[in-house]
VOBA-1610 file (N, C-alpha, C; in pm, whole numbers, padded with zeros to 5 digits, always signed):
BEGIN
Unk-03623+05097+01086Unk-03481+05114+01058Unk-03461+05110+00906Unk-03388+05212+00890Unk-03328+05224+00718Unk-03225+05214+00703Unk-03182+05162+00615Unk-02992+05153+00532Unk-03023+05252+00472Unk-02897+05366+00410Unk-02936+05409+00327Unk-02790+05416+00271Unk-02797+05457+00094Unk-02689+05495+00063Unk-02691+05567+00021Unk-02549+05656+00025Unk-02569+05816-00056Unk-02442+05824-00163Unk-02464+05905-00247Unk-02369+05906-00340Unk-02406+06018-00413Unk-02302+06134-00502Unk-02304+06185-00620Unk-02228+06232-00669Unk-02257+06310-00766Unk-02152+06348-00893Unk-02161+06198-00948Unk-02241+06141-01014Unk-02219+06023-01083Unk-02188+06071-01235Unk-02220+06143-01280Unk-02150+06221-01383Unk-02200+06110-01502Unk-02333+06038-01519Unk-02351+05948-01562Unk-02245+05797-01601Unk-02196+05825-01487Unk-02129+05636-01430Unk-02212+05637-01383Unk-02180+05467-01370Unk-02252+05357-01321Unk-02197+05211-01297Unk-02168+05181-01179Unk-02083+05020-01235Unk-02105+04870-01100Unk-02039+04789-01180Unk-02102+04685-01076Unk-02077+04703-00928Unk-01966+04796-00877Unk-01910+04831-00754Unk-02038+04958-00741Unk-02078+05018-00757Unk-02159+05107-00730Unk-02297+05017-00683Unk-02344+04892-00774Unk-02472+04797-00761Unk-02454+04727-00660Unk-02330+04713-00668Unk-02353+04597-00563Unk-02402+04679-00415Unk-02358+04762-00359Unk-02437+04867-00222Unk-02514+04894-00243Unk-02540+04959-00384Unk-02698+04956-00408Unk-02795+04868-00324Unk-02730+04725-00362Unk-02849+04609-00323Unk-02850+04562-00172Unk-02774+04639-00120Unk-02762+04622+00024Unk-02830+04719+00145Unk-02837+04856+00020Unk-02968+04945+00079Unk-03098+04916+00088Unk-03191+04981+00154Unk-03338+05012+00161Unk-03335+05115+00071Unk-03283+05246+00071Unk-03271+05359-00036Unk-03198+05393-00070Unk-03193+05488-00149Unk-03060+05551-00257Unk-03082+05689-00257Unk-03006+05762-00184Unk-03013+05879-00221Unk-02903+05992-00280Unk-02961+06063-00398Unk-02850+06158-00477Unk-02849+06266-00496Unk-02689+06295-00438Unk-02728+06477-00459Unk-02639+06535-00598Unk-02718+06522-00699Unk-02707+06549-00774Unk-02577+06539-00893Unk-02585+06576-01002Unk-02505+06563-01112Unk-02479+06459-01145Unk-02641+06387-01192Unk-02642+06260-01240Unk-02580+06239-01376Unk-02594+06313-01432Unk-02581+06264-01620Unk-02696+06224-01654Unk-02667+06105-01727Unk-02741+05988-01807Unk-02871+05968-01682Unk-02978+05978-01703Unk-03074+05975-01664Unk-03093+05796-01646Unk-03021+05728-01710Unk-02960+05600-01705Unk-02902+05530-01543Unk-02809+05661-01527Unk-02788+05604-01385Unk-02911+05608-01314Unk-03009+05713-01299Unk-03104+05717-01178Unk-03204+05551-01202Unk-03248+05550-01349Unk-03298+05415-01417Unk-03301+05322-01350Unk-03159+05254-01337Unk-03089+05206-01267Unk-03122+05172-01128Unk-03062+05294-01077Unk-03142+05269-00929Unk-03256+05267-00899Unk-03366+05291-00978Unk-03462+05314-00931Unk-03510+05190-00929Unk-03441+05112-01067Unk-03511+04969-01064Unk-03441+04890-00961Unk-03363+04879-00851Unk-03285+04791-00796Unk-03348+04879-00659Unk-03368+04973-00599Unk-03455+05001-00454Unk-03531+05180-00463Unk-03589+05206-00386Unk-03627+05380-00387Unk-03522+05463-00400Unk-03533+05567-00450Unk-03449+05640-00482Unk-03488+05825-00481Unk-03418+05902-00392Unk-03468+06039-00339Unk-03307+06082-00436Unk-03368+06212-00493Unk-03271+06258-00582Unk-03314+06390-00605Unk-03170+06462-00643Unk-03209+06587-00660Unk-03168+06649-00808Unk-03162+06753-00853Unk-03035+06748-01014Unk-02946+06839-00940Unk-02870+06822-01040Unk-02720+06942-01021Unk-02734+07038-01129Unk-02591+07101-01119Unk-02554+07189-01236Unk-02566+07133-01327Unk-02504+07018-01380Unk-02478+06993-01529Unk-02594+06902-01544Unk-02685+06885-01514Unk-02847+06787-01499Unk-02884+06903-01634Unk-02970+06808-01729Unk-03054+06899-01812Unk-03209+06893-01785Unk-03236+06965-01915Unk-03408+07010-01874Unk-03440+06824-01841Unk-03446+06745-01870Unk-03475+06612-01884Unk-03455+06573-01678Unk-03348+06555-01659Unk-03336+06548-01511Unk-03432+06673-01417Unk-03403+06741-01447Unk-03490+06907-01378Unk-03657+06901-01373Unk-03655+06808-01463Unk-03831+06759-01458Unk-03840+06674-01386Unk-03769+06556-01361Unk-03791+06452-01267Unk-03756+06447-01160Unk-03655+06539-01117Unk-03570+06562-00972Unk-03630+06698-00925Unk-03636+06755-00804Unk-03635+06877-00783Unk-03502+06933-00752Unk-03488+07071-00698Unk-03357+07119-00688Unk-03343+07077-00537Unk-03448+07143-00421Unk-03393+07051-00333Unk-03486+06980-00259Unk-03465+06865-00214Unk-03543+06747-00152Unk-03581+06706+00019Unk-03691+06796+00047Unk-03671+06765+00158Unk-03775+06642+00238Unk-03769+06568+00289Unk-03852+06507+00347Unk-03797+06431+00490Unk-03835+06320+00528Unk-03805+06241+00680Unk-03803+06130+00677Unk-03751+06100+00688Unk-03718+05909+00726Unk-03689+05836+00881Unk-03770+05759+00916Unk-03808+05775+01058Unk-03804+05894+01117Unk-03773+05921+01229Unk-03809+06064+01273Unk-03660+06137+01241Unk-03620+06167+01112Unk-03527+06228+01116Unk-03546+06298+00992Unk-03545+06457+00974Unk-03549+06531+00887Unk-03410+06541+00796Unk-03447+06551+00673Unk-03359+06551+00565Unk-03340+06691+00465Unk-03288+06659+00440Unk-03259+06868+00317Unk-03159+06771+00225Unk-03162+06797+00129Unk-03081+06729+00020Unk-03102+06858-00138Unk-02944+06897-00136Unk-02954+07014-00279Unk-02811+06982-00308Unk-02806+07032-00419Unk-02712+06977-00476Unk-02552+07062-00413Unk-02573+07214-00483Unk-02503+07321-00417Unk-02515+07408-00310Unk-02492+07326-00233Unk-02556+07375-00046Unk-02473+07446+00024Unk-02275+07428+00014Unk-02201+07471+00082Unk-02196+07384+00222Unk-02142+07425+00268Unk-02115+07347+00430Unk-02146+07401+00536Unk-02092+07369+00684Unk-02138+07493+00843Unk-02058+07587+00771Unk-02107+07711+00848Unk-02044+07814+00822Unk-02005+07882+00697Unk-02059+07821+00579Unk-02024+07886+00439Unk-02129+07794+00344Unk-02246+07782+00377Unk-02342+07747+00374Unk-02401+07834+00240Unk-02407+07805+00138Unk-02484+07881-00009Unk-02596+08021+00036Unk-02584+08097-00009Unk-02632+08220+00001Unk-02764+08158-00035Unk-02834+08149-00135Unk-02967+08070-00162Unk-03072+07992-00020Unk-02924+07937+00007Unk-03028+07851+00122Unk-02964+07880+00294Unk-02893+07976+00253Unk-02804+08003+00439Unk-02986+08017+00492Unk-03071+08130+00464Unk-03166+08170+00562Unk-03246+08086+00588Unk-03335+07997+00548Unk-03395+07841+00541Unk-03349+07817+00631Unk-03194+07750+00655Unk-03149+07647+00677Unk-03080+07694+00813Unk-03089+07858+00855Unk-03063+07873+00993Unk-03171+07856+01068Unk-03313+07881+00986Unk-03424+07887+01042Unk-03521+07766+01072Unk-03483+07678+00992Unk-03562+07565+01018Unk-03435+07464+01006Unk-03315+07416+01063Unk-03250+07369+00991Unk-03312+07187+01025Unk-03226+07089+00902Unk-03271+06978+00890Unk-03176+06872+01020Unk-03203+06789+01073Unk-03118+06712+01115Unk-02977+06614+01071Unk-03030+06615+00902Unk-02894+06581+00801Unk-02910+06688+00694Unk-02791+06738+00637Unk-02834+06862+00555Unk-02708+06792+00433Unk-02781+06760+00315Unk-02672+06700+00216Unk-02698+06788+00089Unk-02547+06786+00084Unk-02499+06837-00075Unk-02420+06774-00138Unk-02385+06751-00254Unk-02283+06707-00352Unk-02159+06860-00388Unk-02168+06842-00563Unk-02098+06937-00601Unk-01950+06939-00574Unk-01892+06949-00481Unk-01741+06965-00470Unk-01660+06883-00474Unk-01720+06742-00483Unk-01635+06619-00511Unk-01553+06559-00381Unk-01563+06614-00297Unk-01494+06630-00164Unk-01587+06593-00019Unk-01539+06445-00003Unk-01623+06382+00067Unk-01604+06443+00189Unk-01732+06488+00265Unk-01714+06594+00408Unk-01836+06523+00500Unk-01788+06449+00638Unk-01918+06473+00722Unk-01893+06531+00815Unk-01964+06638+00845Unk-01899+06774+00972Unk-02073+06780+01040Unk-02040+06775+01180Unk-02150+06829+01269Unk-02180+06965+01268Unk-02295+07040+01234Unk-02258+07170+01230Unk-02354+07220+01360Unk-02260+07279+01477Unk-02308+07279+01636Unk-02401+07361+01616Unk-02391+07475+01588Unk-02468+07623+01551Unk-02619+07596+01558Unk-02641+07464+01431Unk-02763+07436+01411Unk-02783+07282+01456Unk-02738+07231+01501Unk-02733+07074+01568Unk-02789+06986+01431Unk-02711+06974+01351Unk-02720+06956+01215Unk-02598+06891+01151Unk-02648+06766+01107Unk-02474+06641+01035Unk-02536+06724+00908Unk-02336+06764+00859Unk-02420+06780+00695Unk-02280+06701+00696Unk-02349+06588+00522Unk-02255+06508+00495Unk-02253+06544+00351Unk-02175+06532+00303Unk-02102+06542+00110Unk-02065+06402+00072Unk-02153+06338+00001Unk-02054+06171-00065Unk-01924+06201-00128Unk-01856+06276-00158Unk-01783+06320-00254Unk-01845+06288-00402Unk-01761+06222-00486Unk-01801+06126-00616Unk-01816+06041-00656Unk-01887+05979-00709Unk-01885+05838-00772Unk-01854+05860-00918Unk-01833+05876-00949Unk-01851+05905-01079Unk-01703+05911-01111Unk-01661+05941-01254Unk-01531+05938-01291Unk-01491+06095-01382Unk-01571+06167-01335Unk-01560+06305-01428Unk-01538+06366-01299Unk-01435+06449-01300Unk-01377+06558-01164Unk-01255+06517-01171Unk-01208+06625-01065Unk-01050+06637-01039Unk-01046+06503-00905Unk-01111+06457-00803Unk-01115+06354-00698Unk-01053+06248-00793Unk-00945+06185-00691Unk-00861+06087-00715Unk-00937+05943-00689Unk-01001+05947-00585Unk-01096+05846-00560Unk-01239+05846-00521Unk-01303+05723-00606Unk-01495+05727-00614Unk-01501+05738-00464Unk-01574+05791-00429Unk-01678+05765-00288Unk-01826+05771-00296Unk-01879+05724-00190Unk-01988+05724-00096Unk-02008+05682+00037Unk-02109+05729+00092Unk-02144+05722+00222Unk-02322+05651+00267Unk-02240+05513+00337Unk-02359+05477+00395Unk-02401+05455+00521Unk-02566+05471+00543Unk-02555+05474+00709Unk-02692+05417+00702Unk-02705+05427+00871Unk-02835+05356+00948Unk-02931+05476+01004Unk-03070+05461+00987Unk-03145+05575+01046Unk-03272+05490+01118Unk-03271+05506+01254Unk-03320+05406+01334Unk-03392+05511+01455Unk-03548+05501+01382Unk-03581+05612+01484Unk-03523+05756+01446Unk-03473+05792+01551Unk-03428+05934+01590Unk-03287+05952+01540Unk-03194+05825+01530Unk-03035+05820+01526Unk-03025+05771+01428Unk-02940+05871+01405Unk-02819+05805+01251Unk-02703+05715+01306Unk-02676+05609+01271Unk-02552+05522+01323Unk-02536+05473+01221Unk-02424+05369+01195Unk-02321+05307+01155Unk-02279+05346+01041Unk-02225+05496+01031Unk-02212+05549+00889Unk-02059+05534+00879Unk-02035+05472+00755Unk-01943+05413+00709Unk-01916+05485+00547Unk-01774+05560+00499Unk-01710+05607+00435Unk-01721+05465+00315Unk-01723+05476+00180Unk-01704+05370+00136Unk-01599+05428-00036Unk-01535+05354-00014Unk-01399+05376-00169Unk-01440+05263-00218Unk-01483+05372-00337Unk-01486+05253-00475Unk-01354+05210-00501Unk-01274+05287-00564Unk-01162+05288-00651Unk-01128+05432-00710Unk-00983+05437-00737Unk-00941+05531-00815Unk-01007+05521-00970Unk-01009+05659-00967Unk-01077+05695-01084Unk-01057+05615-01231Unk-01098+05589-01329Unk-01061+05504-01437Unk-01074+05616-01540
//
């Protein structure tokens, strides 16, 4: 069984409300538009950490992250990119992949707009943390944490930082 937490657009924030879940995970995972290579630092020193870059990531992040991240955690397949799109409007880049093999959680960042939608088509949760971070138009930080136990994702829980500062 894994905790995990997800979060992005950290836009290089970072703050004690962000650490403190940190320390309550097994992992950390980010879809991208870290900033400050500071934030990932960070997490990496406080538990594991699966990450991807974004748009505004430079050559510096792009070396240490890939674009997208796929691997498994108990028996449950993962896809993690930054600009993925959602069901049904799913990024041109990765629509064919992702009809063809699709993942059992399929995560993106980017839109700031926290989304978890079942997508039936492909029997596939894709979830969006929205932001953590304080750079975007989103009125309030988010993330999303959950349980991966075996085969099932459970107790995923929406989490508000705070309005933006």
């Amino acid at each position: 069984m894994k905790k995990i937490l997800l979060l992005s657009d950290t836009h290089s924030y970072i703050d004690a409300q962000i650490i403190k879940f940190v320390k309550q995970a097994d992992e950390v995972w980010h879809a991208g538009d870290i900033g400050d290579l500071k934030v990932t630092d960070t997490l990496k020193s406080l538990k594991p950490l699966r990450a991807v870059y974004g748009n505004i990531d430079d050559a510096t992040a792009r070396l240490e992250f890939p674009l997208d991240n796929k691997f498994t955690v108990e028996n449950v397949s993962v896809w993690i990119t930054h600009i993925g799109g959602y069901p049904n409007k799913y990024n041109l880049r990765i629509r064919e992949e992702i009809q063809q093999n699709p993942p059992k959680i399929f995560i993106s960042g980017h839109s700031h707009i926290l989304k978890v939608q079942f997508d039936k088509k492909l029997n596939s949760l894709h979830l969006n943390p929205g932001a953590a971070g304080n750079h975007g138009f989103h009125k309030v930080r988010t993330m999303i944490r959950f349980t991966i136990d075996k085969d099932q994702i459970k107790d995923m829980e929406v989490i508000e930082l705070a309005k933006r500062g």
